[in-house]
Every structure is written in C-alpha cells, then in structure tokens.
mmCIF file of the N, C-alpha and C atoms, coordinates in Angstrom:
data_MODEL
# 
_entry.id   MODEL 
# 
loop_
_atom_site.group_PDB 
_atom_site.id 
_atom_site.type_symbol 
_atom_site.label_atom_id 
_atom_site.label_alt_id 
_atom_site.label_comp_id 
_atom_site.label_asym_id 
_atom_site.label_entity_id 
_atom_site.label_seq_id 
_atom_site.pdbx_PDB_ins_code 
_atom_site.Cartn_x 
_atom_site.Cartn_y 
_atom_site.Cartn_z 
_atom_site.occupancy 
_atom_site.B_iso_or_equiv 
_atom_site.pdbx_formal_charge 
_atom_site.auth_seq_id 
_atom_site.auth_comp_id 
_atom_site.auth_asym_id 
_atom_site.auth_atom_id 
_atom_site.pdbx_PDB_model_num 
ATOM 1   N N  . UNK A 1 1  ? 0.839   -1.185  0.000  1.00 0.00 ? 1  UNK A N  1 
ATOM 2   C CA . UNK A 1 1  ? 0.000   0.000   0.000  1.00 0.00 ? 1  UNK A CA 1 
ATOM 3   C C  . UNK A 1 1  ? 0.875   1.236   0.000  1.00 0.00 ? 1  UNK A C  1 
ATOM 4   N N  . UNK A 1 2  ? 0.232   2.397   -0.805 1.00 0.00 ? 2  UNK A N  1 
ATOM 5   C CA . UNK A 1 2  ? 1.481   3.486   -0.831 1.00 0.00 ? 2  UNK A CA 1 
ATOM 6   C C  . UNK A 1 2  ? 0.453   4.340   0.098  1.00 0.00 ? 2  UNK A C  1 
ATOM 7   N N  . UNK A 1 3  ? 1.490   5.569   0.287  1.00 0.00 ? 3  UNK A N  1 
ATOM 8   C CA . UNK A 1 3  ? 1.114   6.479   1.682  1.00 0.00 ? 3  UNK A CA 1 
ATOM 9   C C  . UNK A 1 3  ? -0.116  6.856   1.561  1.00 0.00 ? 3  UNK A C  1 
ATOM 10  N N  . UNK A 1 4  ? -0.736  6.942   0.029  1.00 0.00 ? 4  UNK A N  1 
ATOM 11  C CA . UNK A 1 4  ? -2.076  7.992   -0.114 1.00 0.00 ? 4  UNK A CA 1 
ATOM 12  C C  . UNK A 1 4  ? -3.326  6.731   0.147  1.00 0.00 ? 4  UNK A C  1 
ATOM 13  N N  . UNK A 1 5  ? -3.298  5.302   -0.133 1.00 0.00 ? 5  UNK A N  1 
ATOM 14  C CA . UNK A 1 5  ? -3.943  4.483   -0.068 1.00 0.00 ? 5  UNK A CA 1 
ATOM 15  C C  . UNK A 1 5  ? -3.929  4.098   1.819  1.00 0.00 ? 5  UNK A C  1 
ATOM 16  N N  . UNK A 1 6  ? -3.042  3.928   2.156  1.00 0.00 ? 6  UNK A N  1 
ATOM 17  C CA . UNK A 1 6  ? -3.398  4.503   3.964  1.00 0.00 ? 6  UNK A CA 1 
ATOM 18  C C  . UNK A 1 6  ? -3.596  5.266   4.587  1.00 0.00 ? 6  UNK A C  1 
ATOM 19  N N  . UNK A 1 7  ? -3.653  6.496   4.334  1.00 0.00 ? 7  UNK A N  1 
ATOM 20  C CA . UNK A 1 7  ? -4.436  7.899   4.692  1.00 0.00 ? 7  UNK A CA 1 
ATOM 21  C C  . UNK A 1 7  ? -6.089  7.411   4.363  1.00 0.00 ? 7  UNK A C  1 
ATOM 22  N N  . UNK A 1 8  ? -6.198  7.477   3.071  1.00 0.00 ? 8  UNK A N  1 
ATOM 23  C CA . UNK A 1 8  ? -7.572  6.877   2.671  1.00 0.00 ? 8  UNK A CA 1 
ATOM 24  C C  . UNK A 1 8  ? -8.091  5.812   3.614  1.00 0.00 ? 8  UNK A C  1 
ATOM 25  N N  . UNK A 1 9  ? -7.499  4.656   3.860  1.00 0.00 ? 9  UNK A N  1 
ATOM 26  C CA . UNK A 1 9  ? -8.075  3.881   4.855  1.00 0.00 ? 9  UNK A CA 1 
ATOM 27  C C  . UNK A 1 9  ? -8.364  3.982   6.122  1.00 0.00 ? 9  UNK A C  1 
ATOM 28  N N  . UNK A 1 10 ? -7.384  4.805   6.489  1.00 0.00 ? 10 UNK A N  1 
ATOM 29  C CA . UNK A 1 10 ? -7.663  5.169   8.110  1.00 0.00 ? 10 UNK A CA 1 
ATOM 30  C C  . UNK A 1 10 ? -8.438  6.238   8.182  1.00 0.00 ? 10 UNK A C  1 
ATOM 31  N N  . UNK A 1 11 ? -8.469  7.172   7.323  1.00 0.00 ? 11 UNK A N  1 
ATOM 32  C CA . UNK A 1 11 ? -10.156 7.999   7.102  1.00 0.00 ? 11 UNK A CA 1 
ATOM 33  C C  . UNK A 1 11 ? -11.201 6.908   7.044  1.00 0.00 ? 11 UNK A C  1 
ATOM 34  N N  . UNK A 1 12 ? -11.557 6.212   6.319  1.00 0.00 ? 12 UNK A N  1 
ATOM 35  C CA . UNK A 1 12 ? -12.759 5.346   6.128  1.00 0.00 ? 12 UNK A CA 1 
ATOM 36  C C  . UNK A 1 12 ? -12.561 4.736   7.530  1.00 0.00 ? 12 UNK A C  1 
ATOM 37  N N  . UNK A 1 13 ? -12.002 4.397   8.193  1.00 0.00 ? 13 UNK A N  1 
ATOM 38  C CA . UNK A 1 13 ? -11.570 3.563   9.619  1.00 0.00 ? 13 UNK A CA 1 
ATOM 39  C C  . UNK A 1 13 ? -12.475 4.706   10.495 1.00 0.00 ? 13 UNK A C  1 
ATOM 40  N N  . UNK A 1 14 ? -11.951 5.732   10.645 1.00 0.00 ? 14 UNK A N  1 
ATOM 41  C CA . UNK A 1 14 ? -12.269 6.954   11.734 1.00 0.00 ? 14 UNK A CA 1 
ATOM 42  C C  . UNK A 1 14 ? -13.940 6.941   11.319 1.00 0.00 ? 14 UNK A C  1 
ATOM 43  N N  . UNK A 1 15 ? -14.680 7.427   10.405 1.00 0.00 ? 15 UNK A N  1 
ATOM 44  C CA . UNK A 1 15 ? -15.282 7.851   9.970  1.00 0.00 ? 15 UNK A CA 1 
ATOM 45  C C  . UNK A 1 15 ? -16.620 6.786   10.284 1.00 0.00 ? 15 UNK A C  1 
ATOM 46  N N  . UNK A 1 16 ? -16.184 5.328   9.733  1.00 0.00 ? 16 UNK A N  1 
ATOM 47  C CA . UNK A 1 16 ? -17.319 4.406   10.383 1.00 0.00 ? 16 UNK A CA 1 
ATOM 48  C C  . UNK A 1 16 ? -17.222 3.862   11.895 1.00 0.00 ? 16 UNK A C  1 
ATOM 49  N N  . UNK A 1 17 ? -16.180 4.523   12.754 1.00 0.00 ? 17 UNK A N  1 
ATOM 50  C CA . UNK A 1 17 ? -16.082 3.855   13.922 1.00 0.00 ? 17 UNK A CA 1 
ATOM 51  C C  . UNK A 1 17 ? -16.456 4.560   14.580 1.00 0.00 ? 17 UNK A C  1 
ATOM 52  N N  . UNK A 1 18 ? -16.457 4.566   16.349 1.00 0.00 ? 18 UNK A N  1 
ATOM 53  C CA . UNK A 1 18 ? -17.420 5.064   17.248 1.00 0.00 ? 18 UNK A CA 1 
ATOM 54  C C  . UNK A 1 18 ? -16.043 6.086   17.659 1.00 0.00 ? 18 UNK A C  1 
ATOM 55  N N  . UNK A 1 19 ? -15.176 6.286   17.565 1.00 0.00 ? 19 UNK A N  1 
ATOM 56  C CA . UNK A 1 19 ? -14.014 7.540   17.261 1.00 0.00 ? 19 UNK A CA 1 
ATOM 57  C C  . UNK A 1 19 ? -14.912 8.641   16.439 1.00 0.00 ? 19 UNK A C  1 
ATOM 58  N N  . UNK A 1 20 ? -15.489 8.936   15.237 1.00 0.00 ? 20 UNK A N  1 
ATOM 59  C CA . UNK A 1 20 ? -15.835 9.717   14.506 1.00 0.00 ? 20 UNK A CA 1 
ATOM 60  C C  . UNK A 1 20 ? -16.552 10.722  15.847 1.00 0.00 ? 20 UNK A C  1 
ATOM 61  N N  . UNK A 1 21 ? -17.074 10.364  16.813 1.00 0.00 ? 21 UNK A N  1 
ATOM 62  C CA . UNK A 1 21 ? -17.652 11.848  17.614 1.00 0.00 ? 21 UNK A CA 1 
ATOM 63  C C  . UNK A 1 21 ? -16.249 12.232  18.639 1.00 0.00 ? 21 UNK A C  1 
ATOM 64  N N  . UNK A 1 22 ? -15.290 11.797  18.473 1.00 0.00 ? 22 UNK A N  1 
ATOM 65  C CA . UNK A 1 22 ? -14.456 12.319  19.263 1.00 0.00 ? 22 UNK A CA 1 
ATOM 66  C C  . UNK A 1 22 ? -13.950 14.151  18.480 1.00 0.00 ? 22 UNK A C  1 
ATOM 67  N N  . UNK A 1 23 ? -13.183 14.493  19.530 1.00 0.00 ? 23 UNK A N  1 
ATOM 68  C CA . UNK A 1 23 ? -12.371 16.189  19.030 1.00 0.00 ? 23 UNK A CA 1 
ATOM 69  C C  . UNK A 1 23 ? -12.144 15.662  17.805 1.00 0.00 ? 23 UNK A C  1 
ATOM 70  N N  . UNK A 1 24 ? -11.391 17.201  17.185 1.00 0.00 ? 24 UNK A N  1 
ATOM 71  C CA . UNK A 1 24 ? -10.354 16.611  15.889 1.00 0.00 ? 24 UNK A CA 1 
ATOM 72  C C  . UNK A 1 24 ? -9.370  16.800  16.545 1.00 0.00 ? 24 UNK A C  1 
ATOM 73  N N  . UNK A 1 25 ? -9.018  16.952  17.259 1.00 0.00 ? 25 UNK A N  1 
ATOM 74  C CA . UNK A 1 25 ? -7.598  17.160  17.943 1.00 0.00 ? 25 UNK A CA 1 
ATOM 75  C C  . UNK A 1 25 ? -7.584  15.672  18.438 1.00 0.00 ? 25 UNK A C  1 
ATOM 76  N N  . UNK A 1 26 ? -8.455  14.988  19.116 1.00 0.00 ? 26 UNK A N  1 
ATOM 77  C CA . UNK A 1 26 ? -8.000  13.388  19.225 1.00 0.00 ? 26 UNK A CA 1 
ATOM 78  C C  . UNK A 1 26 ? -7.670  12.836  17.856 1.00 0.00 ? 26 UNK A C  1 
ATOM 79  N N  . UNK A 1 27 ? -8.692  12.906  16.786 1.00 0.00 ? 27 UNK A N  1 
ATOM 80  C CA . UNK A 1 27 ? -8.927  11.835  15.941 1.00 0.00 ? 27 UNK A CA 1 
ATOM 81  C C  . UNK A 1 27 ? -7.898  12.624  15.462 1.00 0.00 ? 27 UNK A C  1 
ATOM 82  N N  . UNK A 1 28 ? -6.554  13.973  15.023 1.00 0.00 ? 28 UNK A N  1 
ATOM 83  C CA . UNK A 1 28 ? -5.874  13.843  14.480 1.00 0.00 ? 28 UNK A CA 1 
ATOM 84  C C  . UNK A 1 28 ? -4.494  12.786  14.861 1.00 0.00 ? 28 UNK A C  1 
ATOM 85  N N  . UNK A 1 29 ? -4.686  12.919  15.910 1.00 0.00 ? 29 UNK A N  1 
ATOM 86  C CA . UNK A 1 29 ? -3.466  12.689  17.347 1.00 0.00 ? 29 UNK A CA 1 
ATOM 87  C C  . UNK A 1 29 ? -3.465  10.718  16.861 1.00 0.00 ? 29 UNK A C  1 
ATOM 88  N N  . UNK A 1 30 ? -5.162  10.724  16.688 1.00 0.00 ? 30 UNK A N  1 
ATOM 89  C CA . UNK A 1 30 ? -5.048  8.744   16.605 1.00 0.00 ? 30 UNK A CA 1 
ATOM 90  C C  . UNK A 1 30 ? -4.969  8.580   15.355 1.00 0.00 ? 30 UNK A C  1 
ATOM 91  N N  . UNK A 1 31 ? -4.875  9.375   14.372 1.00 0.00 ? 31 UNK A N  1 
ATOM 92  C CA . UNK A 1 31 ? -5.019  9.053   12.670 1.00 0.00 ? 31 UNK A CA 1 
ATOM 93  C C  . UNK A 1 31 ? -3.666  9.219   12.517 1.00 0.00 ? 31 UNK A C  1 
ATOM 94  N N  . UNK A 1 32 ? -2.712  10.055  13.313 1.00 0.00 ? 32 UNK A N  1 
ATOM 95  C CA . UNK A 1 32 ? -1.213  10.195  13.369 1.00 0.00 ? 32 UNK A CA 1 
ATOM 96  C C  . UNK A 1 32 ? -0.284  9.007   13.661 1.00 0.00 ? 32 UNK A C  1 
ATOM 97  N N  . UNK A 1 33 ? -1.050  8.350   14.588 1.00 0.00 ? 33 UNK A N  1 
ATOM 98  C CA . UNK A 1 33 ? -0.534  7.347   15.035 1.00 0.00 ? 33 UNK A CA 1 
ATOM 99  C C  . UNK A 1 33 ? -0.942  6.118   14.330 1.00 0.00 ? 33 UNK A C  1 
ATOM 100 N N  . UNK A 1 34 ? -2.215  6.011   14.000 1.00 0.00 ? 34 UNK A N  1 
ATOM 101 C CA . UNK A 1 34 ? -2.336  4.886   12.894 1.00 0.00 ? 34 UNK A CA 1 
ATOM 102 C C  . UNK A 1 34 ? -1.242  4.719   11.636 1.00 0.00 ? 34 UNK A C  1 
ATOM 103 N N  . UNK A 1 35 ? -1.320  5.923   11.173 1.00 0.00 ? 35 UNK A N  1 
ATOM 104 C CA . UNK A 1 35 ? -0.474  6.035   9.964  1.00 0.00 ? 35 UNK A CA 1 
ATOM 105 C C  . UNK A 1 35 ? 0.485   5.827   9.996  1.00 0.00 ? 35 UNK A C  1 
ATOM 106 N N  . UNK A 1 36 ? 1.415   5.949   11.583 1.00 0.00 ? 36 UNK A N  1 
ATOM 107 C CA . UNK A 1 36 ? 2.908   5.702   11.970 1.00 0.00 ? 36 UNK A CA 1 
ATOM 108 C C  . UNK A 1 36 ? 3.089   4.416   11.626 1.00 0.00 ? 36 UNK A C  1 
ATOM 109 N N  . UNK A 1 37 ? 2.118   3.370   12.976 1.00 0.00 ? 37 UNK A N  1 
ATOM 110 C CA . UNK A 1 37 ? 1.761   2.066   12.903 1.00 0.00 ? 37 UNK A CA 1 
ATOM 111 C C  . UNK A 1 37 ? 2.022   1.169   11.801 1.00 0.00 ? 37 UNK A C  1 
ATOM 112 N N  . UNK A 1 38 ? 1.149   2.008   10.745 1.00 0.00 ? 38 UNK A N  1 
ATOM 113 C CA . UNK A 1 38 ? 1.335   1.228   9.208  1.00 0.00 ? 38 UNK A CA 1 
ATOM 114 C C  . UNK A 1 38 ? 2.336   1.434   8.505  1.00 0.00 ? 38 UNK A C  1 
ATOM 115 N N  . UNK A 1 39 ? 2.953   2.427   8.149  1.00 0.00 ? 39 UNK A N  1 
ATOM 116 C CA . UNK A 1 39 ? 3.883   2.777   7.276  1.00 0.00 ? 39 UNK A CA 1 
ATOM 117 C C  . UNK A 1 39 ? 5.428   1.762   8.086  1.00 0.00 ? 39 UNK A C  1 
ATOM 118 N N  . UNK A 1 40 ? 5.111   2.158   9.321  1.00 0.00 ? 40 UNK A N  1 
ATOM 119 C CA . UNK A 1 40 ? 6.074   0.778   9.931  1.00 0.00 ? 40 UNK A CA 1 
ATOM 120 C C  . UNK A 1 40 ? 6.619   -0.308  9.602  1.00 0.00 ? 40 UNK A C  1 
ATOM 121 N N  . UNK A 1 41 ? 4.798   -1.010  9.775  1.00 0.00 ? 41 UNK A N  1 
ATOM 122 C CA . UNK A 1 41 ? 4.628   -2.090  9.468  1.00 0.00 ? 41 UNK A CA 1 
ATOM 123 C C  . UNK A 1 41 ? 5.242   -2.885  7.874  1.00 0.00 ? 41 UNK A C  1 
ATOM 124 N N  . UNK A 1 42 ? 5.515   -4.309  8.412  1.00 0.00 ? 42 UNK A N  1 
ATOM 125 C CA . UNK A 1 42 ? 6.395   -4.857  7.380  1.00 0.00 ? 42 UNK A CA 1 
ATOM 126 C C  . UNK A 1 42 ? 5.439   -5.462  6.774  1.00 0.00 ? 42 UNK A C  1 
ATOM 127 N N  . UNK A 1 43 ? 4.368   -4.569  5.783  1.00 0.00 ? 43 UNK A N  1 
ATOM 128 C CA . UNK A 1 43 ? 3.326   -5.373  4.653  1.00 0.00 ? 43 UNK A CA 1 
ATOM 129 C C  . UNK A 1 43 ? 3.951   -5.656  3.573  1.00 0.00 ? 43 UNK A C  1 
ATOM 130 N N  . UNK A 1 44 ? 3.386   -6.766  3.150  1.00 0.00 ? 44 UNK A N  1 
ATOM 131 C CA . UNK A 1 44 ? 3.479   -7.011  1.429  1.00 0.00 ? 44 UNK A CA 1 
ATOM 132 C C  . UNK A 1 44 ? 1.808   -6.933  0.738  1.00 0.00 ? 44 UNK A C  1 
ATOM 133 N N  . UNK A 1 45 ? 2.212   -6.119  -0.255 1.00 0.00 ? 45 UNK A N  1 
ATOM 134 C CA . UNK A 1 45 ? 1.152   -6.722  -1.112 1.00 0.00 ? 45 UNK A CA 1 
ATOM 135 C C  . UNK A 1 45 ? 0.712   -8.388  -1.313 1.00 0.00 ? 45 UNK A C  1 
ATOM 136 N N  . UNK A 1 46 ? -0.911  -8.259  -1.749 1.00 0.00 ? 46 UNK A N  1 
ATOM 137 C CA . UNK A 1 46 ? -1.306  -9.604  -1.739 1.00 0.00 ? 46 UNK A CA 1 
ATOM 138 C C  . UNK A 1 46 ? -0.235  -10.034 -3.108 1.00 0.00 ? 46 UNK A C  1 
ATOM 139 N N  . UNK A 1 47 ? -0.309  -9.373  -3.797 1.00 0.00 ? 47 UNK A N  1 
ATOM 140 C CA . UNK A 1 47 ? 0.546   -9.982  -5.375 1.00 0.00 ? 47 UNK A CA 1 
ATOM 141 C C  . UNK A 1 47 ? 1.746   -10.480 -4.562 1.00 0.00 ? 47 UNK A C  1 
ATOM 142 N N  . UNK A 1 48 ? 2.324   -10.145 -4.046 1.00 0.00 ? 48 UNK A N  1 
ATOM 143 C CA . UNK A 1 48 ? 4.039   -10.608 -3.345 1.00 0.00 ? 48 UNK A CA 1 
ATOM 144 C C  . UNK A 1 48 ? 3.400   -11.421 -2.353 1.00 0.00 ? 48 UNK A C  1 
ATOM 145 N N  . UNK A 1 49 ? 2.219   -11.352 -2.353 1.00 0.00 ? 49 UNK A N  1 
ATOM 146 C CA . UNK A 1 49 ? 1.848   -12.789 -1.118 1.00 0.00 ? 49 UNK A CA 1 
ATOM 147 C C  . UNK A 1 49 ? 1.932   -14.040 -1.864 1.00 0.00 ? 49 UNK A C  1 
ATOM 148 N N  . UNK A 1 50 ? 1.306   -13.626 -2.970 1.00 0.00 ? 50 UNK A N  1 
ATOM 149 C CA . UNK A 1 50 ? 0.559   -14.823 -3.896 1.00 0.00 ? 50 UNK A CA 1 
ATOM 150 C C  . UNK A 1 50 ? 2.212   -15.137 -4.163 1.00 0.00 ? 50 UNK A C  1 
ATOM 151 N N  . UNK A 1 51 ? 2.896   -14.467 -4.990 1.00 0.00 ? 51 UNK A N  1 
ATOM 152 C CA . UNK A 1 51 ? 4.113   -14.989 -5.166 1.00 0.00 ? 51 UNK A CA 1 
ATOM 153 C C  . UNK A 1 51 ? 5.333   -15.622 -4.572 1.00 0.00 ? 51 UNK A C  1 
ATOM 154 N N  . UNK A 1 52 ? 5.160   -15.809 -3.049 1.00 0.00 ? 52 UNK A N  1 
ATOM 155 C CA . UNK A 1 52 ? 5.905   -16.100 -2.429 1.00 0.00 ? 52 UNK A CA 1 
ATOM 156 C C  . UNK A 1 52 ? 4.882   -17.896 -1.740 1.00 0.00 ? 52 UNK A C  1 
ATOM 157 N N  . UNK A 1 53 ? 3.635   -17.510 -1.831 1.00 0.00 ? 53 UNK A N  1 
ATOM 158 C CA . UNK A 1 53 ? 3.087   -18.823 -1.373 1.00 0.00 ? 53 UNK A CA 1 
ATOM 159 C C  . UNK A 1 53 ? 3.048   -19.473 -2.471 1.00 0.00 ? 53 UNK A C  1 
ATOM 160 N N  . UNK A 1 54 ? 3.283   -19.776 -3.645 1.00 0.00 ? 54 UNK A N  1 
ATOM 161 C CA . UNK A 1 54 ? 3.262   -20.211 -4.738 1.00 0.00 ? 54 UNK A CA 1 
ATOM 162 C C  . UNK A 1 54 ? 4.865   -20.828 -4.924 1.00 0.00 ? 54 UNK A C  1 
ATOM 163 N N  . UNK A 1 55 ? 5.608   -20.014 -4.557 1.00 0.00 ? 55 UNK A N  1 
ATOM 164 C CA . UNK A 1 55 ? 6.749   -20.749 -4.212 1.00 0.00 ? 55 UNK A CA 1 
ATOM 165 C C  . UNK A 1 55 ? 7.013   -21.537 -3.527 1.00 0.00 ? 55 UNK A C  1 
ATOM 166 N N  . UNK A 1 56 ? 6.752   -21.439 -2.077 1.00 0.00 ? 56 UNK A N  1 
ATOM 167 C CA . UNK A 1 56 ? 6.738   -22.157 -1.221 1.00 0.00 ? 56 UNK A CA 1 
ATOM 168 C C  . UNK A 1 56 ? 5.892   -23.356 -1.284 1.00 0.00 ? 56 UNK A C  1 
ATOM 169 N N  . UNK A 1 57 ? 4.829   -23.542 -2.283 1.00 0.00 ? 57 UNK A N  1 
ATOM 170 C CA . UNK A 1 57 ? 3.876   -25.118 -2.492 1.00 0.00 ? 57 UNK A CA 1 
ATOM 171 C C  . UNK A 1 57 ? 4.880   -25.170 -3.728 1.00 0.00 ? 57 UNK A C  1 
ATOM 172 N N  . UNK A 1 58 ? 5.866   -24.765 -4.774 1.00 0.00 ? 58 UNK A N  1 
ATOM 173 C CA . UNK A 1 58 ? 6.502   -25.936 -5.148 1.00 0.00 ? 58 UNK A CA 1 
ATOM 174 C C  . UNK A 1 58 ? 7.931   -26.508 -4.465 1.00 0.00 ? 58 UNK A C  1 
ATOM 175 N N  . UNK A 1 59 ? 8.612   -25.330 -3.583 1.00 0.00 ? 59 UNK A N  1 
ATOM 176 C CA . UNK A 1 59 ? 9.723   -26.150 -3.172 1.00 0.00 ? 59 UNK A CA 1 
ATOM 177 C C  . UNK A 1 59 ? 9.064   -27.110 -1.885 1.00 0.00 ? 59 UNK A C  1 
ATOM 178 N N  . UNK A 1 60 ? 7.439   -27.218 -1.389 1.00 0.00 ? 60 UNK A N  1 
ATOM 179 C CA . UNK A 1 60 ? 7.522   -28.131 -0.445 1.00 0.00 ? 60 UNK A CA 1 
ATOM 180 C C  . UNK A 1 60 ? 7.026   -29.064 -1.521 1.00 0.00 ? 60 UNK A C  1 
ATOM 181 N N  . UNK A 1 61 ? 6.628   -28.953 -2.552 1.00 0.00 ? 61 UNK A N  1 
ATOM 182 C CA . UNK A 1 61 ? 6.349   -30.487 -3.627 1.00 0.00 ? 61 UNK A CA 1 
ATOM 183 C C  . UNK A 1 61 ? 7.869   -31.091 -4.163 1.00 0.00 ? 61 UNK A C  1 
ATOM 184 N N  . UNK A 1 62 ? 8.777   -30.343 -4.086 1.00 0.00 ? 62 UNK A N  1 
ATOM 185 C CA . UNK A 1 62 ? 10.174  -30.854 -4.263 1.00 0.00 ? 62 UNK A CA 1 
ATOM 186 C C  . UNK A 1 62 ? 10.835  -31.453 -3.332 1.00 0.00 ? 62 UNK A C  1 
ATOM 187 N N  . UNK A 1 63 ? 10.487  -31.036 -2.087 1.00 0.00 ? 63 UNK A N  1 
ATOM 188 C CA . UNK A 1 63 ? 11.160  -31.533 -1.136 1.00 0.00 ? 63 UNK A CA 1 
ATOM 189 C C  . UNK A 1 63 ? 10.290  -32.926 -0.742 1.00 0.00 ? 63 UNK A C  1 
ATOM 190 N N  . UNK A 1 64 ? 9.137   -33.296 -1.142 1.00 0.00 ? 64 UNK A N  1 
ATOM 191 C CA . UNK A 1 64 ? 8.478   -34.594 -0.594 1.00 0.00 ? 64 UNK A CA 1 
ATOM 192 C C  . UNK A 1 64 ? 9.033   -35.795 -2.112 1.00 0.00 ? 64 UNK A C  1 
ATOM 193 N N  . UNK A 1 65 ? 9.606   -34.378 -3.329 1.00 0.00 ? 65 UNK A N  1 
ATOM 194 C CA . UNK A 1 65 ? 9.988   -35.958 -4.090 1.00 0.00 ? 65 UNK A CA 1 
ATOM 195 C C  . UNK A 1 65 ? 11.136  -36.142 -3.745 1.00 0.00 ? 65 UNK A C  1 
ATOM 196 N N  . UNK A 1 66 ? 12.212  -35.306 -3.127 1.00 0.00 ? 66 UNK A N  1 
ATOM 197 C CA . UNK A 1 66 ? 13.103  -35.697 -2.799 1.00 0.00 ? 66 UNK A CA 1 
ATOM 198 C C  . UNK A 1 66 ? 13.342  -36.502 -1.623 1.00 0.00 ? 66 UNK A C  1 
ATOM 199 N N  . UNK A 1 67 ? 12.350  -36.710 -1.061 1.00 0.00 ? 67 UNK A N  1 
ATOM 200 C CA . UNK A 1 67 ? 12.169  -37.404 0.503  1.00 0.00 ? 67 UNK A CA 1 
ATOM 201 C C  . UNK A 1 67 ? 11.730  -38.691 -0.105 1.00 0.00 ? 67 UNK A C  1 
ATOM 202 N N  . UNK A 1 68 ? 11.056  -38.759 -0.714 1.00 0.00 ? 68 UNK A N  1 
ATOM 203 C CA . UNK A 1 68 ? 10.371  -40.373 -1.473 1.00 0.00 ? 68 UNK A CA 1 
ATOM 204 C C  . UNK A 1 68 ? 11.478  -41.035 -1.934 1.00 0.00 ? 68 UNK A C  1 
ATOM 205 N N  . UNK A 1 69 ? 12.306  -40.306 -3.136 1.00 0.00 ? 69 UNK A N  1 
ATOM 206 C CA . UNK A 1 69 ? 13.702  -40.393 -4.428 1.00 0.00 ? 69 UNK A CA 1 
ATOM 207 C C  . UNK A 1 69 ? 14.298  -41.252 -2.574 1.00 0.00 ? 69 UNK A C  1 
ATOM 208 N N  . UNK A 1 70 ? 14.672  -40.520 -1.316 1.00 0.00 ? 70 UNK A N  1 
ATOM 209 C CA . UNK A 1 70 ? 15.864  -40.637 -0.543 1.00 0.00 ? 70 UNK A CA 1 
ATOM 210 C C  . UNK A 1 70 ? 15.269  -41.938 -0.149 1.00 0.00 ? 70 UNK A C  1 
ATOM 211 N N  . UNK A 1 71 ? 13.989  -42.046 0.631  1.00 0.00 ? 71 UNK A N  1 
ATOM 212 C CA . UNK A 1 71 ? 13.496  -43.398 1.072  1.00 0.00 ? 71 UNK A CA 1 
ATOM 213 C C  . UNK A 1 71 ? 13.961  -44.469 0.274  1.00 0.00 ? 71 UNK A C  1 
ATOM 214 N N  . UNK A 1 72 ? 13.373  -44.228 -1.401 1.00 0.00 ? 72 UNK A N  1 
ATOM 215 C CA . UNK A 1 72 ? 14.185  -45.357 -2.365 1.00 0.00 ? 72 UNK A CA 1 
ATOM 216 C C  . UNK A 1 72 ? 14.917  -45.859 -2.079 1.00 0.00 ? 72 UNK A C  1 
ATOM 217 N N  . UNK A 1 73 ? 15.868  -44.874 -1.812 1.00 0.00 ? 73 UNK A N  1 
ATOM 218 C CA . UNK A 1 73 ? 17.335  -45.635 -2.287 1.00 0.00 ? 73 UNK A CA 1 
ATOM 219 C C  . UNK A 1 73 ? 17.840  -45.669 -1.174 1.00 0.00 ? 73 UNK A C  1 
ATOM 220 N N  . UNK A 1 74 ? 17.320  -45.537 0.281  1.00 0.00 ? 74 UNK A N  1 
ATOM 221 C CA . UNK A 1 74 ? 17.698  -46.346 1.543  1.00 0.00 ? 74 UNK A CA 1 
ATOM 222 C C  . UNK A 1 74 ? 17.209  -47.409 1.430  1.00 0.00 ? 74 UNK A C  1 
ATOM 223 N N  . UNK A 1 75 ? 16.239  -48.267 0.939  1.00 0.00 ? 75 UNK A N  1 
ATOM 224 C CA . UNK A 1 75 ? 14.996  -48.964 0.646  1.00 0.00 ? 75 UNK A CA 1 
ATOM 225 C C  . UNK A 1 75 ? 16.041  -50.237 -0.174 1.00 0.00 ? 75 UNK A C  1 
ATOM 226 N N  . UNK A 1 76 ? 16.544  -49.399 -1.249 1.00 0.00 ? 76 UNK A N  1 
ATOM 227 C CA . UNK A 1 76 ? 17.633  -50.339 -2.104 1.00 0.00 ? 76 UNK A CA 1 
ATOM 228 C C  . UNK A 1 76 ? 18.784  -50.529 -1.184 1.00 0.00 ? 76 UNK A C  1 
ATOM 229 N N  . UNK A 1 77 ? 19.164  -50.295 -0.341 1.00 0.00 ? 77 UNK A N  1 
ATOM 230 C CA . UNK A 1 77 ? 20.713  -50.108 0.103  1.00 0.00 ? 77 UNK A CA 1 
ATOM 231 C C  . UNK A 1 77 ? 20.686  -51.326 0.954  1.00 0.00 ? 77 UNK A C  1 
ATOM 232 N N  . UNK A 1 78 ? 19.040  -51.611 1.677  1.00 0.00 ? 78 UNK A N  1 
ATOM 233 C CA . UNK A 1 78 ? 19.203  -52.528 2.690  1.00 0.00 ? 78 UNK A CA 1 
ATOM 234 C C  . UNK A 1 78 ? 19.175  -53.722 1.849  1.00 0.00 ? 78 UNK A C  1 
# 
C-alpha cells in the first residue's frame, strides 16, 4: 500500500467507527498514530503474497519428491 492508499483507509476507519464523535484534535493525534503504525509495518502486497506462497507449495512439492527419491534408495541399500 502506498502512503495515499493509507491515509484513505484510516479515514474510512475513523469515519465508520465510534471515534468519529471524538475532538479533531483526538482523531488527528489517533489518525497520526495509525499512519505511523502502518507505514512501519512490514506489509506485502497480496501480489508478493501470492508470489511467495506459490513458491513455497513448489519447493515443499520438491522436497516430498526428494524425501520419497531418498526413502528409495535407503529402501535399495538394505
């Protein structure tokens, strides 16, 4: 998410929550701090989600043929 797409959200956040009758001097003070919170925060996009769990289901499908391939050929050895 870039900076203008979390401003936007934490408006829509304030706005439907039971915060919206507070000061604006609170809700700037907690929209300040939301925004800190996030920009912090270590997000990925869902696309870099998808791409990284997509990886991870084929190296764990590699690693069960390589676990089968290893059984084999302990299997042969005895």
């Amino acid at each position: 998410m870039n900076p203008e797409q979390i401003r936007t959200r934490i408006e829509q956040m304030m706005q439907k929550s039971p915060l919206a009758g507070l000061s604006d001097d609170v809700k700037l003070l907690i929209k300040g701090q939301l925004q800190s919170l996030l920009n912090s925060a270590d997000l990925v996009s869902r696309e870099e989600f998808e791409v990284q769990a997509e990886s991870l289901r084929r190296t764990q499908a590699r690693l069960i043929a390589l676990e089968d391939k290893l059984n084999q050929l302990e299997q042969q050895e005895k």
